[in-house]
matplotlib code that plots the C-alpha trace (Angstrom):
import matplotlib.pyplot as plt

x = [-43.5, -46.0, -45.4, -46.7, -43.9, -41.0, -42.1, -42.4, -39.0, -37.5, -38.2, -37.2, -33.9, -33.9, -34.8, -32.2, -29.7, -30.5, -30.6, -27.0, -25.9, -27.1, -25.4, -21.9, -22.4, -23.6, -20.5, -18.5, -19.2, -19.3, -15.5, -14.6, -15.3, -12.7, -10.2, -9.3, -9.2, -11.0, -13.5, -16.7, -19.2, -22.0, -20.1, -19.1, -23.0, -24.1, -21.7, -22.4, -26.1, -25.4, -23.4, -26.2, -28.7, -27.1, -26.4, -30.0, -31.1, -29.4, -30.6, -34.4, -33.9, -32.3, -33.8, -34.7, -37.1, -37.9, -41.0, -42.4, -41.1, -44.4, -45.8, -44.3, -40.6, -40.6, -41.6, -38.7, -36.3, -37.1, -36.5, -33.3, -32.4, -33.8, -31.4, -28.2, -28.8, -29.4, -27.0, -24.8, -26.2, -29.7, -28.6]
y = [44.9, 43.3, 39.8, 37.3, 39.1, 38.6, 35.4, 34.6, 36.0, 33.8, 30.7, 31.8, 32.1, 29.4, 27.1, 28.5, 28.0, 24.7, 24.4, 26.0, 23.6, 20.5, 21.2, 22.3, 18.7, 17.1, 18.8, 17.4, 14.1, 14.1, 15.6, 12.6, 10.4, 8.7, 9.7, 5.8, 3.5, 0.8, 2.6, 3.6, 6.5, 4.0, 3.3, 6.7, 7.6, 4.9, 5.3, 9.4, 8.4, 6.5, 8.9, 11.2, 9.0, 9.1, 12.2, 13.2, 11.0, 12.1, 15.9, 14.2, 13.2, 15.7, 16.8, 20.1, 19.1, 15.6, 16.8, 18.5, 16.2, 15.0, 11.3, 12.3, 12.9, 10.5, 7.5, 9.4, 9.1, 5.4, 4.8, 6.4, 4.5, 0.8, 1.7, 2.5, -0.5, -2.7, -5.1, -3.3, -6.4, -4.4, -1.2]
z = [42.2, 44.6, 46.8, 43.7, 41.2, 43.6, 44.5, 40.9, 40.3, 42.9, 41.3, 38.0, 39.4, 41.0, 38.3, 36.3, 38.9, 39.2, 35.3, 34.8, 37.5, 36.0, 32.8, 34.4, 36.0, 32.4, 30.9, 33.0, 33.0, 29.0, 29.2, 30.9, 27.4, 25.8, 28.8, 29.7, 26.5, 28.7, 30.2, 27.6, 28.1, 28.9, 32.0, 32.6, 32.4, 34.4, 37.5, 37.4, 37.4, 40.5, 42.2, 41.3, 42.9, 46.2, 46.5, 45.9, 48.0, 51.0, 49.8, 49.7, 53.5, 54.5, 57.7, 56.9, 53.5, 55.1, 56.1, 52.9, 50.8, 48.6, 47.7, 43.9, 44.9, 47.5, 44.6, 42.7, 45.7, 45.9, 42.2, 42.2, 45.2, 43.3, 40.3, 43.1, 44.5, 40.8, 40.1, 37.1, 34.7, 35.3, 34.1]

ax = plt.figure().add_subplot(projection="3d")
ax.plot(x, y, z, "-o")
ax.set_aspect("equal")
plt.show()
């Protein structure tokens, strides 16, 4: 297997990490439907999204990727960080 192959392999496995992760988070959220009469899944989903955002966030300035992060992710950091900080009328 030369360099390109192993490099290759790495982000397959990576991008499936990240994909199994992502819907262990999705399920988990979704299991939490119809657990409080009061509380609907549009407000579930729109509190997790916000947890979400800040969380990512932090990862996007994280001091270690800080400096590699490109002009693409950072518009996407900024976005997530516009609908954390929207008024829940907005969402």
């Amino acid at each position: 297997m030369d360099k390109h192959d192993e490099l290759e392999g790495q982000f397959q496995e990576a991008d499936a990490a990240i994909e199994r992760a992502v819907i262990a988070f999705a399920n988990k959220i979704e299991q939490l439907f119809g657990r409080w009469e009061a509380v609907t899944p549009s407000y579930i989903v729109q509190r997790a999204l916000g947890e979400l955002c800040e969380e990512m966030i932090k990862l996007a300035d994280h001091p270690v990727i800080a400096d590699f992060v490109g002009p693409a992710t950072l518009r996407l950091s900024n976005a997530l960080a516009d609908y954390r900080d929207a008024l829940p009328r907005e969402r």
